[in-house]
C-alpha positions in Angstrom: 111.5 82.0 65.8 114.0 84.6 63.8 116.6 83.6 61.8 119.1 86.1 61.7 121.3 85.9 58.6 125.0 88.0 58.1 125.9 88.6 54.3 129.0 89.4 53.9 130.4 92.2 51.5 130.3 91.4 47.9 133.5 92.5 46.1 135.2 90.4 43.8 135.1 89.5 40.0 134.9 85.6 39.0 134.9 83.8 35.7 131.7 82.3 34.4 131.7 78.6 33.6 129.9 76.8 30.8 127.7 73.6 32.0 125.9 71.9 29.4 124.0 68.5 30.0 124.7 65.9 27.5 121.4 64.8 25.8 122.8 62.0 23.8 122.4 59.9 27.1 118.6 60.5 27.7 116.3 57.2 27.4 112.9 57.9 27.9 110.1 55.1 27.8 107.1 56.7 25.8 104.7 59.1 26.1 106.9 62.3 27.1 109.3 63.6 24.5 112.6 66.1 25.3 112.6 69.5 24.1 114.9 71.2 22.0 115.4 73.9 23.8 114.3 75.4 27.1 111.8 78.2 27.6 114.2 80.7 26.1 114.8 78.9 23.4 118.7 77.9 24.8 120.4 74.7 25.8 119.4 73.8 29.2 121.4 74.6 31.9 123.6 76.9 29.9 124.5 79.1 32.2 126.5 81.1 29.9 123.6 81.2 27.2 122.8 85.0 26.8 119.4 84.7 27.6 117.4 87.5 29.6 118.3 86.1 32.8 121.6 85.2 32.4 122.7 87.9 34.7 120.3 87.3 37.8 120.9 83.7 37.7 125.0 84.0 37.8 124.3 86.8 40.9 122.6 84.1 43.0 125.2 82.0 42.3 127.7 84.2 43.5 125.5 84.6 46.8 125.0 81.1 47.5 128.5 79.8 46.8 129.8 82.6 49.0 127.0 81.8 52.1 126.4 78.4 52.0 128.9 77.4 54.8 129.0 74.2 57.4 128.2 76.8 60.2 125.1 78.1 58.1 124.0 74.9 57.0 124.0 73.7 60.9 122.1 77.1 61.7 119.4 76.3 59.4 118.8 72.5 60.2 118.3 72.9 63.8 116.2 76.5 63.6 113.9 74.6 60.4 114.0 71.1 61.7 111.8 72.1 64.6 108.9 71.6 62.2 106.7 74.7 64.2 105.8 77.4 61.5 102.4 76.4 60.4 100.1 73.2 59.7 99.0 72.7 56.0 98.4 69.8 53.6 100.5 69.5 50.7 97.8 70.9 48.2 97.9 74.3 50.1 101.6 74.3 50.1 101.6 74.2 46.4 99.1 76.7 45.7 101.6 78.9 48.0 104.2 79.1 45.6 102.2 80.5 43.0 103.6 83.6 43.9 107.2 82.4 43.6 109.9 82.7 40.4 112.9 80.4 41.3 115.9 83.2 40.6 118.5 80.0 40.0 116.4 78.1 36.9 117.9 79.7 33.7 115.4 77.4 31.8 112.0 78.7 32.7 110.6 81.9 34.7 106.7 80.6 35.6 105.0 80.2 38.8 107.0 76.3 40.5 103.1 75.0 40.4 103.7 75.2 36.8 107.0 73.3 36.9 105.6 70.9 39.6 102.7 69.6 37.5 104.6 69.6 34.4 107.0 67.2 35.9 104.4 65.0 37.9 102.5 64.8 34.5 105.4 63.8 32.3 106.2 61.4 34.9 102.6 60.0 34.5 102.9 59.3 30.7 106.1 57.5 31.1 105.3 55.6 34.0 101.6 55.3 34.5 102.2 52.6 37.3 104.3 54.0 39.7 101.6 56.3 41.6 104.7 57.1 44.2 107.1 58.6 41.8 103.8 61.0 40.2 103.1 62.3 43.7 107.1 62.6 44.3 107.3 65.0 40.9 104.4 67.1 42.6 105.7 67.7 46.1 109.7 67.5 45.2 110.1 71.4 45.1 107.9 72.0 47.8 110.5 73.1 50.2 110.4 76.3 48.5 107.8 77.5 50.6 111.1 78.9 52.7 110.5 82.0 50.5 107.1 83.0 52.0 106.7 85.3 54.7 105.3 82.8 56.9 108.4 81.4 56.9 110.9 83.9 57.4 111.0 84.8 53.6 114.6 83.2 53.4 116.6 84.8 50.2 116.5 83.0 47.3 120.4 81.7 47.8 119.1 80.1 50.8 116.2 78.1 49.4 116.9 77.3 45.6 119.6 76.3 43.5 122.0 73.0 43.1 123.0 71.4 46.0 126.1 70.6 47.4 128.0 68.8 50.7 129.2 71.4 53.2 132.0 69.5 55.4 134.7 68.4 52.4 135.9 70.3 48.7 133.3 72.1 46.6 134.1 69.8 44.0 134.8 71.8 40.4 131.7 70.4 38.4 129.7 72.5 40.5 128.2 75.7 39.0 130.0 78.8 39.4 132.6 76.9 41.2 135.2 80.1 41.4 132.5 81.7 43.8 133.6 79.6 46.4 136.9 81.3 47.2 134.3 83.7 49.0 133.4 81.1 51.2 135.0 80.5 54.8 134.6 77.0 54.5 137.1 77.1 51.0 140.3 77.7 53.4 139.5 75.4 56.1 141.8 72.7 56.3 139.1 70.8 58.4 137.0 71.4 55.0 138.7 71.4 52.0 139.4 68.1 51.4 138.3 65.0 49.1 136.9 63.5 52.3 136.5 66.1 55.0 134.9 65.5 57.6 133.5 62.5 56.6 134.7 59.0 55.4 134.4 56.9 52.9 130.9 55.0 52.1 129.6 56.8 55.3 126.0 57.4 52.9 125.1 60.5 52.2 122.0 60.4 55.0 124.9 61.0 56.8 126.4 64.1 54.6 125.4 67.7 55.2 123.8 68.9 52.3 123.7 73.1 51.4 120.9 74.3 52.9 117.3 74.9 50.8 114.4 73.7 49.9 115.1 69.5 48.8 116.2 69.3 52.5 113.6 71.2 54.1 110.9 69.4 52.3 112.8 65.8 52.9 112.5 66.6 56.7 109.0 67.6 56.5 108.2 64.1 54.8 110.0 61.9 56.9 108.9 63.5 60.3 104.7 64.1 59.1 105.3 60.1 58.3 105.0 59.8 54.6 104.4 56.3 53.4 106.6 56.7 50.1 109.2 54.4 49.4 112.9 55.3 50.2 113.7 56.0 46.3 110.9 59.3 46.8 112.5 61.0 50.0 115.4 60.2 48.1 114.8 62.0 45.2 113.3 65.4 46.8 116.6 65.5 49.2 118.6 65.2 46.4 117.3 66.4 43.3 119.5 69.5 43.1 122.5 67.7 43.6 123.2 67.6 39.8 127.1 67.3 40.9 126.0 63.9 41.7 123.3 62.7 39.5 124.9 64.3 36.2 128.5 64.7 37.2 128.9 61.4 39.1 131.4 63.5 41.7 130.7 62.4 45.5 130.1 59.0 44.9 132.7 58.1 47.6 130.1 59.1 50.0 127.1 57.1 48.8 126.6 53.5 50.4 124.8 50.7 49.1 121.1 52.2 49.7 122.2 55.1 48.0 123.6 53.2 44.6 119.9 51.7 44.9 118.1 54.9 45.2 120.3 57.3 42.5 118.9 54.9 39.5 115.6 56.7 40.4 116.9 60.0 40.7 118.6 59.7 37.5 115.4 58.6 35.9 113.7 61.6 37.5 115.8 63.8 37.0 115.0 63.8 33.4 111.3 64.8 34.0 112.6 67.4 36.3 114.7 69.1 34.2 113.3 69.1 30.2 109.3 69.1 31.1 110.1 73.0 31.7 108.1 74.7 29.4 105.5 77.9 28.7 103.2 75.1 27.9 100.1 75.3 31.1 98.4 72.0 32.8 94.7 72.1 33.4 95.2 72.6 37.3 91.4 71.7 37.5 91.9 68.7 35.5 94.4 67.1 36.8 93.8 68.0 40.7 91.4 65.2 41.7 94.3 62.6 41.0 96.8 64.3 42.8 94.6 64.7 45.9 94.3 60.9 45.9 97.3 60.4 46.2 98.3 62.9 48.6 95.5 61.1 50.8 97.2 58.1 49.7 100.9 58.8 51.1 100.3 61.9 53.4 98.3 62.7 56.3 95.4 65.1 55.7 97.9 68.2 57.6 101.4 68.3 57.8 103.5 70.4 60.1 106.0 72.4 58.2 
């Protein structure tokens, strides 16, 4: 299967936008504490900090706001939800993106298995009883294999990145937002409203999300039969969707399910985000409890 995608001409100038998370509101329970500053020694997610990858960072941006339309999204659903590119467990996946730099994190620039353990293990001193969200912190960037060659070696703007719904506005506390007015989808009457094409408390299950890796790996959970609870799929579908989970903007769309299951992502989201560091886990040391519990919630092979 080949999945063509058009980009369009790059030609415009936009404004950069600051976006700065607001510490004062973290709680966490123990054993992990917040960092100062990120792996550049800047605020996190300041995406106007002059740091050395300022630049490359506000250029994916640009290409993601500008390509990530309804018809693309639709495009990518039906050609990746087919599940038919290889069959792997979830350890091999995550030694796959050893070879991968995610080009939209201005916070940190190591291989995602470091960021996946570091989460999962920050996870694990806070909450050393819930086994489910540990496993969830390992596998919730997994998605990302969309980079590899194997599977079509999508661009970066098409697998990384905050997420956002396609189908209504591109709602102004999203990154970048100005990068929009590239987009097709931005003049569409159909599109560019509060609502769109959807309604009120429709749930967001039933919300086209911009296409990448928390959506990818969501539908290769759910259809390889995970056993995690709804709060997990949850959390990898939506973890990028900081317009939600640190903006509060969409709610409109969420239903009763989803008010459960956003207290979780809210709590995970703070492992996600400030375990980033040049600090290295003992892969060796720490792998025989993560392959329990990948036996625990996952069949031995997955298709993907």
């Amino acid at each position: 299967m080949t999945l063509v995608i058009e980009q369009p001409q790059l030609g415009f100038e936009v404004e950069t936008k600051i976006f700065h998370e607001d510490l004062t509101e973290l709680k966490l329970d123990g054993g992990f504490t917040v960092p100062e500053s990120n792996a550049f020694g800047q605020t996190f997610r300041d995406y106007n900090a002059d740091s050395e990858r300022k630049e490359s960072v506000e250029e994916f941006y640009r290409k993601n706001h500008i390509y990530q339309s309804i018809d693309f999204v639709r495009k990518m659903r039906e050609g990746y939800g087919k599940l038919n590119r290889t069959e792997m467990s979830i350890w091999e996946s995550c030694e796959l993106l050893n070879e991968f730099v995610d080009e939209s994190d201005p916070d940190l620039d190591e291989p995602q298995i470091e960021h996946l353990l570091q989460t999962a293990e920050a996870i694990r001193k806070d909450y050393p009883d819930e086994d489910w969200l540990h496993l969830t912190g390992l596998i919730h960037d997994l998605g990302k294999v969309l980079l590899h060659p194997s599977f079509g070696a999508l661009p970066q703007w098409a697998v990384v990145g905050d997420t956002f719904p396609v189908g209504c506005a591109f709602d102004k506390s999203i990154v970048h937002h100005k990068y929009f007015e590239g987009n097709p989808d931005y003049y569409n009457p159909e599109y560019n409203t509060k609502d769109g094409i959807y309604s009120e408390g429709c749930g967001l299950n039933n919300v086209l999300m911009s296409w990448g890796h928390d959506d990818y790996m969501y539908m290769v959970a759910k259809e390889n039969k995970t056993t995690l609870p709804s709060a997990g799929l949850f959390i990898i579908r939506y973890h990028s969707f900081y317009p939600l989970h640190r903006s509060g903007e969409y709610t409109h769309l969420m239903n009763e399910e989803d008010v459960e299951n956003l207290k979780w992502l809210q709590i995970f989201n703070k492992y996600d985000l400030y375990s980033k560091s040049k600090v290295r886990v003992d892969v060796e040391k720490v792998k025989p409890y993560y392959l329990s519990l990948i036996e625990k919630y996952f069949p031995a092979k997955l298709k993907w």
